[in-house]
N, CA, C and O atoms as CSV, one atom per row, in Angstrom:
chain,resi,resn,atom,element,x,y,z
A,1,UNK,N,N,3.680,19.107,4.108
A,1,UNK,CA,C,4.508,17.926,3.941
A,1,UNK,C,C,3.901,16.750,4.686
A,1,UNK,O,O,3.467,16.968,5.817
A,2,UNK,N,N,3.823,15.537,4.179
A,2,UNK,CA,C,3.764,14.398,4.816
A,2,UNK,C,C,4.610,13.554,4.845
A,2,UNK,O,O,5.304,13.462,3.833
A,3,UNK,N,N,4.932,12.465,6.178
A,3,UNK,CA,C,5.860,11.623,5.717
A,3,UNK,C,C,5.752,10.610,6.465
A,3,UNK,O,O,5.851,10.417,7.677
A,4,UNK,N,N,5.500,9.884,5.423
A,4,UNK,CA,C,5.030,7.869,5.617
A,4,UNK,C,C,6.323,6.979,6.188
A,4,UNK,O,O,7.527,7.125,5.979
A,5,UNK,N,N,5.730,6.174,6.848
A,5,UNK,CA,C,6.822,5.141,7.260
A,5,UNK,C,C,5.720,3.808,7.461
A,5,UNK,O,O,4.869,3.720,8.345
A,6,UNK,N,N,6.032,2.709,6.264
A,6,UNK,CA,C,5.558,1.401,6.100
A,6,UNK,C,C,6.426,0.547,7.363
A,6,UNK,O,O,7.598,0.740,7.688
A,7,UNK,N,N,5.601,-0.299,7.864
A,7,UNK,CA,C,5.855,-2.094,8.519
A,7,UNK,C,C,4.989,-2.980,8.221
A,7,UNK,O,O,3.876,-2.897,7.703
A,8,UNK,N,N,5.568,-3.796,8.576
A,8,UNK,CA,C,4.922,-4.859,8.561
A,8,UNK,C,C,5.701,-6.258,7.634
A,8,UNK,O,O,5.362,-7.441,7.611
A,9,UNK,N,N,6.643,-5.683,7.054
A,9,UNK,CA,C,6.759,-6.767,6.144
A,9,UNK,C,C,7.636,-7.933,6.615
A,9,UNK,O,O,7.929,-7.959,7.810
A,10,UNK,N,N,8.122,-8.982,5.737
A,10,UNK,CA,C,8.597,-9.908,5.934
A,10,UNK,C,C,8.779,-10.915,5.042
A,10,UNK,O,O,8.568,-10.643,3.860
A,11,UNK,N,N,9.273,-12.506,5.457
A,11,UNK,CA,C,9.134,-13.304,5.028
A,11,UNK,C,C,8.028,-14.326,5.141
A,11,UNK,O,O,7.818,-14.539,6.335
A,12,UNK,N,N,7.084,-15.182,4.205
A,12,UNK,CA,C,6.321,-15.361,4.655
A,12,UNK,C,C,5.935,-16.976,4.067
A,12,UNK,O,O,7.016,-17.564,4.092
A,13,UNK,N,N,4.872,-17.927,3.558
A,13,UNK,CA,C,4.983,-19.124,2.962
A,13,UNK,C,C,4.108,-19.032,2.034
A,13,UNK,O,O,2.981,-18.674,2.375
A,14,UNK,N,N,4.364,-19.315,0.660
A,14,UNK,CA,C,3.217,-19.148,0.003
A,14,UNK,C,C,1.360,-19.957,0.379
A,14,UNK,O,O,0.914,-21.094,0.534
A,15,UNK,N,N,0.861,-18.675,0.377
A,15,UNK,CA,C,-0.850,-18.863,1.214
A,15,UNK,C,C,-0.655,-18.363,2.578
A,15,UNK,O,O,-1.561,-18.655,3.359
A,16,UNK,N,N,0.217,-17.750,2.992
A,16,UNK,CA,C,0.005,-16.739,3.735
A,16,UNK,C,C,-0.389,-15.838,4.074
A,16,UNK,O,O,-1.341,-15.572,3.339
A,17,UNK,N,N,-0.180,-14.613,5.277
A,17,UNK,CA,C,-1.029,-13.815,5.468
A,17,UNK,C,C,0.178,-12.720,5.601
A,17,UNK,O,O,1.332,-13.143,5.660
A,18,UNK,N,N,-0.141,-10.990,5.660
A,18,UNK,CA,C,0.708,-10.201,6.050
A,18,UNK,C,C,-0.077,-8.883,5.954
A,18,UNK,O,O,-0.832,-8.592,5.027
A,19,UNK,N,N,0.230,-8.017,7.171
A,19,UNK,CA,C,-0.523,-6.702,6.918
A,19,UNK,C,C,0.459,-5.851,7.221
A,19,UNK,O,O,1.055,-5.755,8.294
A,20,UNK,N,N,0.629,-5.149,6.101
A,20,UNK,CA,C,1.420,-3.606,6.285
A,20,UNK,C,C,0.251,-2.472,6.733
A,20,UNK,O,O,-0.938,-2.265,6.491
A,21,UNK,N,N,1.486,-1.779,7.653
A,21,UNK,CA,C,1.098,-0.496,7.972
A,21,UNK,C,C,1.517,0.395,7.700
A,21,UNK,O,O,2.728,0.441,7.484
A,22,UNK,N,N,0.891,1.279,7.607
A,22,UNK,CA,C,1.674,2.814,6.793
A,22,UNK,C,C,1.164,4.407,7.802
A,22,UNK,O,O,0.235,5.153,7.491
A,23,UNK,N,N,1.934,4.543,8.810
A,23,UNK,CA,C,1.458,5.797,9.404
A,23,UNK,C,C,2.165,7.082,8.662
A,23,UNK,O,O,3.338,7.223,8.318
A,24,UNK,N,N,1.139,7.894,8.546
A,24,UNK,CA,C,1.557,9.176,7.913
A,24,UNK,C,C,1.484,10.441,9.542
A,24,UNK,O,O,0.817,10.338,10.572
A,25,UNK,N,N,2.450,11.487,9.115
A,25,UNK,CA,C,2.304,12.482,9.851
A,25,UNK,C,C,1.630,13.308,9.152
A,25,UNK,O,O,1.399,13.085,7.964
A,26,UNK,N,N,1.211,14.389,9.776
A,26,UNK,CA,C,0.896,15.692,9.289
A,26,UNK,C,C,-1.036,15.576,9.888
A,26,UNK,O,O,-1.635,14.550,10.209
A,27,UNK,N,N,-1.524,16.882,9.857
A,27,UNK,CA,C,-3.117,17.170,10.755
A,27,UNK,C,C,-3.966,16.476,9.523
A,27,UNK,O,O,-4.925,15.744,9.767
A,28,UNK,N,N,-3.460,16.813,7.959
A,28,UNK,CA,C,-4.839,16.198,6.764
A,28,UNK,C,C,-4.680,15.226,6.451
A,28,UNK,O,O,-4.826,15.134,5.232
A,29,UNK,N,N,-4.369,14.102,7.038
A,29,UNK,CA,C,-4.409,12.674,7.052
A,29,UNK,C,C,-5.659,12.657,6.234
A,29,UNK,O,O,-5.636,12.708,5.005
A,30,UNK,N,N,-6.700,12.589,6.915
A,30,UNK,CA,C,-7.954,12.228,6.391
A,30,UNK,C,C,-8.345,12.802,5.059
A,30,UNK,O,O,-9.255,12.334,4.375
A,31,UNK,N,N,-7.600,13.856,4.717
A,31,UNK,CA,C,-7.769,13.943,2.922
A,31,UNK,C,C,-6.994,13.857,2.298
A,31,UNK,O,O,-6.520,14.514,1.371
A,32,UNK,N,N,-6.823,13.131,2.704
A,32,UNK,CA,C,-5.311,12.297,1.185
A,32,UNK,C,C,-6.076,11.107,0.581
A,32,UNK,O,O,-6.953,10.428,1.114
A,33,UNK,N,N,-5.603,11.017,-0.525
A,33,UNK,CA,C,-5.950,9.748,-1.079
A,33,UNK,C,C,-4.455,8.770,-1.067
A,33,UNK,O,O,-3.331,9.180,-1.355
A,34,UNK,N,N,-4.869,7.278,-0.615
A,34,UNK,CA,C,-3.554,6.974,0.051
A,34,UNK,C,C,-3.425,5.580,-0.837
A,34,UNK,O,O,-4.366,4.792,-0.741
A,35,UNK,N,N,-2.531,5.302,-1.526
A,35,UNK,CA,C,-1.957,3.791,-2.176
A,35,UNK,C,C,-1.152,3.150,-1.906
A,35,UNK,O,O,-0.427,3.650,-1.046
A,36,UNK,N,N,-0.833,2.061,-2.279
A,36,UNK,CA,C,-0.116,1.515,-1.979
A,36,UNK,C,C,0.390,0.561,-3.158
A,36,UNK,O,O,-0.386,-0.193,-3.746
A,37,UNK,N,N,2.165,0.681,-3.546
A,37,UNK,CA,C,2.425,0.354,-4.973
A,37,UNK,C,C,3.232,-0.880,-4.765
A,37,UNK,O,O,2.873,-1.325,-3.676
A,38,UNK,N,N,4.245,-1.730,-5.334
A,38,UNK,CA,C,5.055,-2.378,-5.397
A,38,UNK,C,C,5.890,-2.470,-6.090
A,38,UNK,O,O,5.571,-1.991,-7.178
A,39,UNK,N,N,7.383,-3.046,-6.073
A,39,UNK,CA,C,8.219,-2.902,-6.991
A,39,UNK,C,C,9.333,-4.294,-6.547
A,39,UNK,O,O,9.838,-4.615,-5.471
A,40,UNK,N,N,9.386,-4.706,-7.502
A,40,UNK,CA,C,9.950,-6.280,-7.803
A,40,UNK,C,C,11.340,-5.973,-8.201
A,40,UNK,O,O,11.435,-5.092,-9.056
A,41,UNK,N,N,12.440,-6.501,-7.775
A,41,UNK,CA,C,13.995,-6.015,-8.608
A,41,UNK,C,C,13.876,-6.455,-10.267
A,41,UNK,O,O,13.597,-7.490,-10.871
A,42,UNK,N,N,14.297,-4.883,-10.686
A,42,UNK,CA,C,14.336,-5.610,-11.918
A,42,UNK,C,C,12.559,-4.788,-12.773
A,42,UNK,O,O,12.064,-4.491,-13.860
A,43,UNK,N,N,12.392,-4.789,-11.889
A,43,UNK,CA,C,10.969,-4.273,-12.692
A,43,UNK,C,C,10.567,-2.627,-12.446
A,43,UNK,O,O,11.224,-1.828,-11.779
A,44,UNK,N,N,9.131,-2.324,-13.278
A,44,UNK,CA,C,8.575,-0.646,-12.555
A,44,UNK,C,C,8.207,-1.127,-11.225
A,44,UNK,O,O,8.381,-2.196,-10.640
A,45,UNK,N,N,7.592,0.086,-10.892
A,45,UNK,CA,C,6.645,0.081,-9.319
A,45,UNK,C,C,5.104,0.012,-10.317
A,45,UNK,O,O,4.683,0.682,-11.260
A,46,UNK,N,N,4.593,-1.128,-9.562
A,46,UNK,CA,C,3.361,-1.092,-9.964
A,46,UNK,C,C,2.278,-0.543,-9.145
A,46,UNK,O,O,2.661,-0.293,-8.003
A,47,UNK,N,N,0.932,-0.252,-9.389
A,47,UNK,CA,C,-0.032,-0.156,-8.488
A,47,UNK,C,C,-0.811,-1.627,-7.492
A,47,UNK,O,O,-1.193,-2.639,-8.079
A,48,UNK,N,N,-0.876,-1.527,-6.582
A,48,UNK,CA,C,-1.273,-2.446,-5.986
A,48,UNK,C,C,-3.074,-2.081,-5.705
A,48,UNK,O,O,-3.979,-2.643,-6.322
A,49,UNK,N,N,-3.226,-1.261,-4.879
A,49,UNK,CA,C,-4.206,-1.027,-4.035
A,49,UNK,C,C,-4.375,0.397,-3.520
A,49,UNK,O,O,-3.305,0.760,-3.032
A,50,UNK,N,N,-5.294,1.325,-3.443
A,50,UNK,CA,C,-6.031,2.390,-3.421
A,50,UNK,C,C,-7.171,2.765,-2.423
A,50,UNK,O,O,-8.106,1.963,-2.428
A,51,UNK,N,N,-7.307,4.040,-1.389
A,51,UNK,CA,C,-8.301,3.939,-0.883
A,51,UNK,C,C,-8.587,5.641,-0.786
A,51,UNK,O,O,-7.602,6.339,-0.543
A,52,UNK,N,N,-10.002,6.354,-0.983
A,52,UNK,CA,C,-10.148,8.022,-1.226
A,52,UNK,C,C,-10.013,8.413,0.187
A,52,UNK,O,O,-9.429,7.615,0.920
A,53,UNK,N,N,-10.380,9.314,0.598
A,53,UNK,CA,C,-10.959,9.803,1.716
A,53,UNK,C,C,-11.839,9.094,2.573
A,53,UNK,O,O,-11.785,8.599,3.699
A,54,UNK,N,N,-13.062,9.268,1.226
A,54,UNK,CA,C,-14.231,8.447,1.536
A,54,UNK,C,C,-14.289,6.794,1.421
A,54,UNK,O,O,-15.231,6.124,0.998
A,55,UNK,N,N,-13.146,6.380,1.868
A,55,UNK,CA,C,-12.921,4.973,1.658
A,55,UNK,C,C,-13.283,4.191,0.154
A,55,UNK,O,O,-13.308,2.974,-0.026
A,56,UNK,N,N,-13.486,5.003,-0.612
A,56,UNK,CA,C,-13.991,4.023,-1.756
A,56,UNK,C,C,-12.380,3.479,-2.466
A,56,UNK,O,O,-11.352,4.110,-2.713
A,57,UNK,N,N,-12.641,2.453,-2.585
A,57,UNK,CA,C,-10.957,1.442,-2.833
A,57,UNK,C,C,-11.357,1.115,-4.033
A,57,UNK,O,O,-12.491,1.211,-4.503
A,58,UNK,N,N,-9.903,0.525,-4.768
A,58,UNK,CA,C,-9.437,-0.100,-6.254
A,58,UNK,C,C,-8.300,-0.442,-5.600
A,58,UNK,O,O,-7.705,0.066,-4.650
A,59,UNK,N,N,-7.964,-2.072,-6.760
A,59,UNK,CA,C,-7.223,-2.903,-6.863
A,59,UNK,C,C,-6.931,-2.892,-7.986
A,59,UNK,O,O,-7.653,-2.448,-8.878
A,60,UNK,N,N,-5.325,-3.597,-8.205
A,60,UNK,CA,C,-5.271,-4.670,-8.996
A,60,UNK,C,C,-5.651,-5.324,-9.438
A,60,UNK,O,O,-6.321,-5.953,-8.619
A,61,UNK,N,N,-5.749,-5.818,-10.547
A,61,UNK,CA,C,-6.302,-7.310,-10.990
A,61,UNK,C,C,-5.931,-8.540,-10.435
A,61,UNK,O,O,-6.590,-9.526,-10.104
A,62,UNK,N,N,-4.859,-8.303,-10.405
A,62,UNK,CA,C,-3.527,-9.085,-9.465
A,62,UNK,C,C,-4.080,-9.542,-7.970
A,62,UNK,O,O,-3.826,-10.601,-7.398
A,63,UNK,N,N,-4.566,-8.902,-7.692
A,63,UNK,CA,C,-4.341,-8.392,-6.142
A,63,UNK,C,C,-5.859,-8.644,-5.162
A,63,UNK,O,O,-5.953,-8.789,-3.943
A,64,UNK,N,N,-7.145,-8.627,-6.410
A,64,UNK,CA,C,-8.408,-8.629,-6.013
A,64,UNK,C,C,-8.747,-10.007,-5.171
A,64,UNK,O,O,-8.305,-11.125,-5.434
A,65,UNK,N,N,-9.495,-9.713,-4.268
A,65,UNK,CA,C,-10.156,-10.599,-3.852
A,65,UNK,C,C,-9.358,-11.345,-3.022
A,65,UNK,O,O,-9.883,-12.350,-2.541
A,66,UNK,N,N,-7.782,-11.010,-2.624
A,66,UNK,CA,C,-6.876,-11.114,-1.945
A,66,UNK,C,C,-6.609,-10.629,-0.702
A,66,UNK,O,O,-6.800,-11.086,0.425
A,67,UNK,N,N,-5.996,-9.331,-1.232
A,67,UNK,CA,C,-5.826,-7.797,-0.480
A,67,UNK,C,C,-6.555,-7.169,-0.279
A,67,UNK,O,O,-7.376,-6.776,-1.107
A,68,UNK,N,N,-6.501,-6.780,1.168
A,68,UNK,CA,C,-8.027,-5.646,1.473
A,68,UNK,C,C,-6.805,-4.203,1.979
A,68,UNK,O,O,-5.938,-4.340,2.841
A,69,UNK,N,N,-7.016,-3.129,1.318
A,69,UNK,CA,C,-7.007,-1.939,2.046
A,69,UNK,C,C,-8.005,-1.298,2.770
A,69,UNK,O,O,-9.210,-1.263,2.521
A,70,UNK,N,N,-7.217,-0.650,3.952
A,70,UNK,CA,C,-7.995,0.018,4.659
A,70,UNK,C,C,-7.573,1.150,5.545
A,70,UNK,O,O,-6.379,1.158,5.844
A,71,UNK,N,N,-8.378,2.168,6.050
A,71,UNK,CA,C,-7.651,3.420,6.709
A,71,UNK,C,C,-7.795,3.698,7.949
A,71,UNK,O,O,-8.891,3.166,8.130
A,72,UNK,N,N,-7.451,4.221,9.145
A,72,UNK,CA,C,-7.850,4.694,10.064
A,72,UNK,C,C,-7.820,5.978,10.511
A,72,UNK,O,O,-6.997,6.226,11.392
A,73,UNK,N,N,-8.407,6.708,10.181
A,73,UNK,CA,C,-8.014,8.441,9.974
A,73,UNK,C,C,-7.475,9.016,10.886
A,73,UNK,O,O,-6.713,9.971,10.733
A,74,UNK,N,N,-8.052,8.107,12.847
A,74,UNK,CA,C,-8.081,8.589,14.045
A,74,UNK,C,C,-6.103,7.830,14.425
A,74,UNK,O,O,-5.464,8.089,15.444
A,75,UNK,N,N,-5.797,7.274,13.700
A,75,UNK,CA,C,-4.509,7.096,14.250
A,75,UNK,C,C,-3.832,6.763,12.920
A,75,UNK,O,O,-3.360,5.638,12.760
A,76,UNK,N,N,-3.744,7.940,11.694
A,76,UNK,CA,C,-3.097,8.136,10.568
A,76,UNK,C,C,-2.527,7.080,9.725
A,76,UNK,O,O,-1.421,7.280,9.222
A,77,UNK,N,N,-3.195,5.900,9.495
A,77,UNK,CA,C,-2.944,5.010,9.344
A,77,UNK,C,C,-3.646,4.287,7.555
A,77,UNK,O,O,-4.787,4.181,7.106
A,78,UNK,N,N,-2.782,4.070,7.208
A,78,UNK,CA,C,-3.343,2.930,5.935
A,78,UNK,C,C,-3.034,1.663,6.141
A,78,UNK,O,O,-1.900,1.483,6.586
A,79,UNK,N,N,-3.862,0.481,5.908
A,79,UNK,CA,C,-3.175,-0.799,6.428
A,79,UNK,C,C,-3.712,-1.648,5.029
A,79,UNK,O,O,-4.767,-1.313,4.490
A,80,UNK,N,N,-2.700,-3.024,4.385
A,80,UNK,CA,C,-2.694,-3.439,3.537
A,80,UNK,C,C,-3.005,-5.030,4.045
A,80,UNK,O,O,-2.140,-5.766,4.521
A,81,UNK,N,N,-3.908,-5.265,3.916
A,81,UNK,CA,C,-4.136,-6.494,4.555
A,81,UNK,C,C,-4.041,-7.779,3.137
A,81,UNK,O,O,-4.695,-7.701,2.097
A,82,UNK,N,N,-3.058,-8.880,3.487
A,82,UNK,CA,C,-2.490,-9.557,2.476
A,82,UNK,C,C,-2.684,-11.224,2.478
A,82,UNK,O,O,-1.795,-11.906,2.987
A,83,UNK,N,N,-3.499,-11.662,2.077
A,83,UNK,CA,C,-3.837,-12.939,2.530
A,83,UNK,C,C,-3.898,-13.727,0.974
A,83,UNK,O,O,-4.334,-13.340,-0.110
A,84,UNK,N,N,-3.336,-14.834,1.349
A,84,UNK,CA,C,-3.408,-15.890,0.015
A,84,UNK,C,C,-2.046,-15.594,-0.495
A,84,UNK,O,O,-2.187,-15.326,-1.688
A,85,UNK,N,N,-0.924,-15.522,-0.197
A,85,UNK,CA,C,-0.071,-14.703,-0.635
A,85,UNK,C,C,0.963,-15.732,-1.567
A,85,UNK,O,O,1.568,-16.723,-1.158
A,86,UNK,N,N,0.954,-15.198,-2.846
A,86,UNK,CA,C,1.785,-16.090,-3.639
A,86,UNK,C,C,3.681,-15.672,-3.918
A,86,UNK,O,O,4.007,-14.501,-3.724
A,87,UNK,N,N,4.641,-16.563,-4.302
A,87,UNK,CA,C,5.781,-15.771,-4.555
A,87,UNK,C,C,5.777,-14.768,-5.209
A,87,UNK,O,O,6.224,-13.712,-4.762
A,88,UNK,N,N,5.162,-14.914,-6.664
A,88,UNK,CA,C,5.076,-13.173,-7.310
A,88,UNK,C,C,4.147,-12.350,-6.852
A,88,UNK,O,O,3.326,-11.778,-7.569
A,89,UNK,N,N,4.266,-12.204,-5.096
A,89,UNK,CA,C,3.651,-11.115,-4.788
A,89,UNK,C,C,5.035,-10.628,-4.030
A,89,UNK,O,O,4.834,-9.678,-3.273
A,90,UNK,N,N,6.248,-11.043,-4.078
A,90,UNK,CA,C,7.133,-10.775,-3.551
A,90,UNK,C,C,7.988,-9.582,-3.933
A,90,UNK,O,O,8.725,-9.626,-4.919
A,91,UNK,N,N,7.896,-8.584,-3.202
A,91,UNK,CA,C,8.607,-7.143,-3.747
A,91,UNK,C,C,8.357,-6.400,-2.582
A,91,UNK,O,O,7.655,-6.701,-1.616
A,92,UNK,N,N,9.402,-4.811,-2.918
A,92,UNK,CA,C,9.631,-3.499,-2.346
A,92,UNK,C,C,7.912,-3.290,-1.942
A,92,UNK,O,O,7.342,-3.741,-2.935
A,93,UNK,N,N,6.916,-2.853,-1.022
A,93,UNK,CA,C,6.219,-2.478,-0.965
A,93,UNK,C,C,6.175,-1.312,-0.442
A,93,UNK,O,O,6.701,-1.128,0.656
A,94,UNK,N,N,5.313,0.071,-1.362
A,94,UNK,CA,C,5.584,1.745,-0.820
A,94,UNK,C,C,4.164,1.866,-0.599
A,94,UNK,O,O,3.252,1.096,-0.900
A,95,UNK,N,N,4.155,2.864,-0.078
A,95,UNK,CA,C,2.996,3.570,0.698
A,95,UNK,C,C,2.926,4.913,-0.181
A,95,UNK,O,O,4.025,4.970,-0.733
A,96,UNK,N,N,2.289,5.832,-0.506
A,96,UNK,CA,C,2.320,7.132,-1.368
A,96,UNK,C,C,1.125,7.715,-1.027
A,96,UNK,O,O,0.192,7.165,-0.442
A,97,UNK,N,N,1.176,8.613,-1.336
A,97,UNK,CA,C,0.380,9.763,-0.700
A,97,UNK,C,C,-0.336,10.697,-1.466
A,97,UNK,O,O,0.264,10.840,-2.532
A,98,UNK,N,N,-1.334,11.395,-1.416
A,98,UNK,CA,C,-1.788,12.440,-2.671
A,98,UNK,C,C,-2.917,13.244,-1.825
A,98,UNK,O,O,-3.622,12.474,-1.174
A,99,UNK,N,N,-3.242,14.586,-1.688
A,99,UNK,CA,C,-3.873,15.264,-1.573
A,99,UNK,C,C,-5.075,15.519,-2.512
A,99,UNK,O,O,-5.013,15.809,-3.707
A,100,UNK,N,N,-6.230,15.349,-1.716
A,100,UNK,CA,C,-7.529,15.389,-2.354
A,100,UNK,C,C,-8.665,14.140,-2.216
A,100,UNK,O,O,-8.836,13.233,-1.402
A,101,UNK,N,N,-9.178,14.472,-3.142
A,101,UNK,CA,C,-10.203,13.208,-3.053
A,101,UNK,C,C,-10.727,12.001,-3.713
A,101,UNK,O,O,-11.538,11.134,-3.385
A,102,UNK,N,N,-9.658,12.335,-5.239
A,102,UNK,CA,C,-9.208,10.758,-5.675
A,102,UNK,C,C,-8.265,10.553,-5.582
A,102,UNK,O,O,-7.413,11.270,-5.056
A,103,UNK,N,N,-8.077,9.168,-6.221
A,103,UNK,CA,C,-6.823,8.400,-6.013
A,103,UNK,C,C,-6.212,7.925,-7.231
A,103,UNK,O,O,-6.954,8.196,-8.175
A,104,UNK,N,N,-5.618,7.585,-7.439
A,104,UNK,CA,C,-4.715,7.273,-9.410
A,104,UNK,C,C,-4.132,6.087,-9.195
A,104,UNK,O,O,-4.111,5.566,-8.080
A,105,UNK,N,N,-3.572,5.523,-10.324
A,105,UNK,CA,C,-2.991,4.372,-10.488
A,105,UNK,C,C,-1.431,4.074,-11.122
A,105,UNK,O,O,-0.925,3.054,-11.588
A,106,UNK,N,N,-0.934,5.416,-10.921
A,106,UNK,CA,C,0.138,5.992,-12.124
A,106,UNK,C,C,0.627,6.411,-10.444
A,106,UNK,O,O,0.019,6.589,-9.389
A,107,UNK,N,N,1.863,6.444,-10.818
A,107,UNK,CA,C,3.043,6.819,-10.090
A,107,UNK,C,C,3.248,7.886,-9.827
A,107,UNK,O,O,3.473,8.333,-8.702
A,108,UNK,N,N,3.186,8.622,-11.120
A,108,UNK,CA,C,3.024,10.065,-10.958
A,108,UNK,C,C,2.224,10.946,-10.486
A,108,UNK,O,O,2.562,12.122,-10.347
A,109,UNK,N,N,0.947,10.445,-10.150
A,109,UNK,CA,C,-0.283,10.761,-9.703
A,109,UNK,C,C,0.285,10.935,-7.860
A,109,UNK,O,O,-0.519,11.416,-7.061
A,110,UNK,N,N,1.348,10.602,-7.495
A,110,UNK,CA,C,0.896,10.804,-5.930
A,110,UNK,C,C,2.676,11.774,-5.939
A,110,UNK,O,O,3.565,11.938,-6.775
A,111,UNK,N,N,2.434,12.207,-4.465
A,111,UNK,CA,C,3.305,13.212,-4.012
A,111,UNK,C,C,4.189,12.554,-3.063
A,111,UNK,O,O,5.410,12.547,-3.218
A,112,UNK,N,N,3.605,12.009,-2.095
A,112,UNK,CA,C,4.562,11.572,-1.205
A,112,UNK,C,C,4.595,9.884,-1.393
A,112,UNK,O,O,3.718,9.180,-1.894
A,113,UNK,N,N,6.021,9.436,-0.769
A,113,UNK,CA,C,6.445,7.913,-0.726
A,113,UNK,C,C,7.199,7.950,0.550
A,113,UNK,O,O,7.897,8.835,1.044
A,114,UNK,N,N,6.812,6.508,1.044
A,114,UNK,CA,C,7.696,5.989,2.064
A,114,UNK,C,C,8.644,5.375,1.403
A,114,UNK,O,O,8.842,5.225,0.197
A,115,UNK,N,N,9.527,4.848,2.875
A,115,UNK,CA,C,10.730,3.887,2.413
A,115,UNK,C,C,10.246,2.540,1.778
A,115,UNK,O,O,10.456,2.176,0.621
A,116,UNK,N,N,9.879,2.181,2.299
A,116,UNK,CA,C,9.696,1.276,1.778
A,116,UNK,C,C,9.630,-0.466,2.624
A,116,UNK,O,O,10.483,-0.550,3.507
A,117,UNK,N,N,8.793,-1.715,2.453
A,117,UNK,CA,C,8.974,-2.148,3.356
A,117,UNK,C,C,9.033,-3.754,2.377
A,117,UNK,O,O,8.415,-3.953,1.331
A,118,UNK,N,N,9.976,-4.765,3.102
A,118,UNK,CA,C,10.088,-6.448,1.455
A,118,UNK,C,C,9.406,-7.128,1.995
A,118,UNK,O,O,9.401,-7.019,3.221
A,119,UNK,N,N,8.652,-7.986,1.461
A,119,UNK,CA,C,7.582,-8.955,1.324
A,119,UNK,C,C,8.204,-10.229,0.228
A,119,UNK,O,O,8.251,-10.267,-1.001
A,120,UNK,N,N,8.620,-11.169,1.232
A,120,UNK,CA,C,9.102,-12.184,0.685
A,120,UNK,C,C,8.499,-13.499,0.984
A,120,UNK,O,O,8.614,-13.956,2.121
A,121,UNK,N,N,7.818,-14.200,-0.008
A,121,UNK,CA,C,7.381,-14.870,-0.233
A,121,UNK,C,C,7.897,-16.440,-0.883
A,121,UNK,O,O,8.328,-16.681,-2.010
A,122,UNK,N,N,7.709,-17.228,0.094
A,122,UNK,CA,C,8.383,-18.637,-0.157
A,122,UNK,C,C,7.253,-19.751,-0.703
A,122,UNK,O,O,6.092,-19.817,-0.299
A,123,UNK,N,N,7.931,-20.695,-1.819
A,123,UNK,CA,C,7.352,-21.168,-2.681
A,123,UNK,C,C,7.145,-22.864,-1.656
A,123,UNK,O,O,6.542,-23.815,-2.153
C-alpha cells in the first residue's frame, strides 16, 4: 500500500508560480511511476505531468514548457513545479501512484491517489 498526501496549493495571480508536493509512504518509493492529474468542477481528471523511476517525464500539451516535475526518492517525494500560471490552470490537483517502470496518461493506469490539493488562479 501507498499513501500520498499533496501541498502546496493555493491561491495565486495569473503568471505566477506554485509547487506542489506529494510525499508518499511506503520503502518502494523509488519504483513507482508517479503523476500528477487535475480536475476542474464540472469536468474529468485530466493528465497533467509524469515522471518513471528513471526520471524520464511527459507532459501535457497544456502544461509544457511551464511545469517541471520532479522526484526525490531520498525523502519520498514528487514535486510539481508551476510557473506562468494561467486561470484555466485552476483545479483539484492529485498525485497518483503506479508500480513499475512506466508511467500512463489514463486514470486508470495508476493505483494509488491522494486527496487532493486547489490551485486557484486569479485573472
Amino acid at each position: 500500500q501507498v499513501q500520498l498526501v499533496e501541498s502546496g496549493g493555493g491561491l495565486v495571480q495569473a503568471g505566477g508560480s506554485l509547487r506542489l508536493s506529494c510525499e508518499a509512504s511506503g520503502r518502494s518509493f523509488s519504483s513507482y511511476a508517479m503523476s500528477w492529474f487535475r480536475q476542474a468542477p464540472g469536468m474529468e481528471r485530466e493528465f497533467v505531468a509524469s515522471i518513471s523511476w528513471f526520471r524520464s517525464t511527459r507532459y501535457a500539451d497544456s502544461v509544457k514548457g511551464r511545469f517541471t516535475i520532479s522526484r526525490d526518492n531520498a525523502k519520498n517525494t514528487v514535486y510539481l513545479q508551476m510557473n506562468s500560471l494561467k486561470p484555466e490552470d485552476s483545479a483539484e490537483y492529485y498525485c497518483a501512484a503506479r508500480p513499475g517502470i512506466t508511467t500512463g496518461t489514463r486514470v486508470d493506469d495508476y493505483d494509488y491517489w491522494g486527496q487532493g490539493t486547489q490551485v486557484t488562479v486569479s485573472s
